[in-house]
N, C-alpha and C positions, 0 to 999 in steps of 0.2 A: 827224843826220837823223831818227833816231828819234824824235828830240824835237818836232820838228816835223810829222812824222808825226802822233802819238801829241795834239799841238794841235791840228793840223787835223780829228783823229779826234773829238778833245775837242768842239772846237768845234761840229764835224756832228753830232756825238749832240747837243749843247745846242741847235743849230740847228731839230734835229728834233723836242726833246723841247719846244723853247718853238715849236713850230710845232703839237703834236699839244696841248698845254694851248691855244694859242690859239683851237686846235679846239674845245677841249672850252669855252672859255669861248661859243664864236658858239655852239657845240649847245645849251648850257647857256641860255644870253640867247634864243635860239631856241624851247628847250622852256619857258623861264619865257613867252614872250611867247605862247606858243602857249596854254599850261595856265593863263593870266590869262584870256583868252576863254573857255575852258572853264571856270573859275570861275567868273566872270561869267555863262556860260550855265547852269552848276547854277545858281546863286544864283537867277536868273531862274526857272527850272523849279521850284524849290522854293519860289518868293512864286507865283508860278503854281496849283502845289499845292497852297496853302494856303490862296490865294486861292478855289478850287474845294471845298476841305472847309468851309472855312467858309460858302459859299452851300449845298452842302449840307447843312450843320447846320442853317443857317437852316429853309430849309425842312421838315427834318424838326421842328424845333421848329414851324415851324409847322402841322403837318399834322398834329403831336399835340395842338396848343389847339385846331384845328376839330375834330377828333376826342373829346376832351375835353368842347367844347363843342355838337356833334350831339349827345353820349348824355346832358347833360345837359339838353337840350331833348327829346331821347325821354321818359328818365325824368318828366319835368316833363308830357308828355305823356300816360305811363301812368297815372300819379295824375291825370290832371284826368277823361280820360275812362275810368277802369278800372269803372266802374258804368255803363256804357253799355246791356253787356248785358243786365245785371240792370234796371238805369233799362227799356229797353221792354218786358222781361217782365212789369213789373211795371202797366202802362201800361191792358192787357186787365180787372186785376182792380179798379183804381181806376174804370173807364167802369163795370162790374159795377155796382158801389158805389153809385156815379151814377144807375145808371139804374133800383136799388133804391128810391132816395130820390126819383124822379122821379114813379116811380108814384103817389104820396099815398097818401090815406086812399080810395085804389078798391081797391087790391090786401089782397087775406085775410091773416088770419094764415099761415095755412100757405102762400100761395104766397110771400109773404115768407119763410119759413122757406129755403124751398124754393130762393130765388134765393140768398139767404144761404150755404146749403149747397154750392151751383154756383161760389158766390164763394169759398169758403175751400178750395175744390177743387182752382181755378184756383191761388189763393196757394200750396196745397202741392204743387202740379207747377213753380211758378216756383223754391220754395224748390230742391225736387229737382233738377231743372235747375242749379240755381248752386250745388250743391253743401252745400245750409245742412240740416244732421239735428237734426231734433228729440231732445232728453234729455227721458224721462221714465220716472226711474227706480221707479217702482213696485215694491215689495218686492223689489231689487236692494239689496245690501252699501253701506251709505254710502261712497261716494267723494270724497273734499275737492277732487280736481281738476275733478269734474265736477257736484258737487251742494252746496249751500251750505246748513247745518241749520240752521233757525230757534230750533227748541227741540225737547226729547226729551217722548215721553209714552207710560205704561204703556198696552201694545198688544197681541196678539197677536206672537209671531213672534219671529227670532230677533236679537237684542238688537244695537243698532251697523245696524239697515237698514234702507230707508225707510217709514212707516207713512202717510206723508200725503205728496202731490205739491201745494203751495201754489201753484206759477207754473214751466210746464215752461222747461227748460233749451234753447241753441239752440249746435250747432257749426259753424263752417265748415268746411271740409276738415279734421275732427277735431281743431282749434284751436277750447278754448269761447270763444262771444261773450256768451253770459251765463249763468251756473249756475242748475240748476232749485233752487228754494227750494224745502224740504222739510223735514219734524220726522222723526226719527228717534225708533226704539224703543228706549226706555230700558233697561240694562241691570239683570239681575234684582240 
């Protein structure tokens, strides 16, 4: 009877143990069939994703070529009009000019002088205004970045600095625009 016992006992464990795997296989085909949806749902959320980084890539690409292409339209705008305000400054001493020329042969020498004088007045407060300094180095050290020698000639003074001013010099914001021509005193 033991033996039979000991089969039946056999049996019930095997009974139970292919009853607790058959569990585990419905768990198993149950959590696979569950965690396919849930892949399927990542998989989804991440074309989603990417779908979304990629529009806003776009975007930002394109918010950097109109950006890009606003500052090159500024830029293109400050060179066209950056003489504006110079251009109407200079507007007042051109009509001078004008209306020098206008007077003929009634106006004197000296009140022609005189408007001349008014006129070059005007020019050098337009100058100063926009920042433009006259170089004119008169018996100042010769300077190569600011004065350009024509020729040297025995002078008074001392030797290497300017003795003659030929054509004054003109800077902008202490950038020259053109060097003052001048001879320099020769050295002894």
């Amino acid at each position: 009877m033991s033996d039979v016992n000991n089969t039946e006992m056999s049996n019930e464990i095997n009974a139970a143990t292919d009853a607790e795997t058959n569990a585990d296989k419905v768990e198993l085909d149950s959590m696979e069939k569950d965690s396919l949806p849930s892949l399927e749902m990542q998989l989804r959320q991440a074309e989603l994703n990417a779908q979304e980084h990629h529009d806003a890539w776009l975007r930002a690409k394109a918010d950097a070529e109109n950006a890009r292409r606003r500052a090159l339209d500024e830029i293109d705008k400050a060179r066209k009009f950056a003489l504006d305000k110079f251009a109407a400054d200079l507007l007042p001493v051109k009509d001078s000019l004008e209306a020098a020329l206008a007077t003929g042969d009634t106006a004197s020498i000296e009140s022609l002088k005189n408007g001349v004088e008014l006129t070059l007045k005007q020019l050098s407060s337009v100058f100063e205004k926009n920042s433009i300094k006259e170089i004119n180095p008169m018996g100042e050290k010769f300077d190569p970045n600011f004065h350009q020698a024509i020729g040297m000639v025995e002078a008074e003074g001392e030797p290497n600095s300017v003795a003659t001013v030929l054509q004054k010099g003109y800077a902008l914001n202490d950038r020259v625009v053109r060097p003052a021509l001048v001879m320099v005193v020769k050295p002894n």
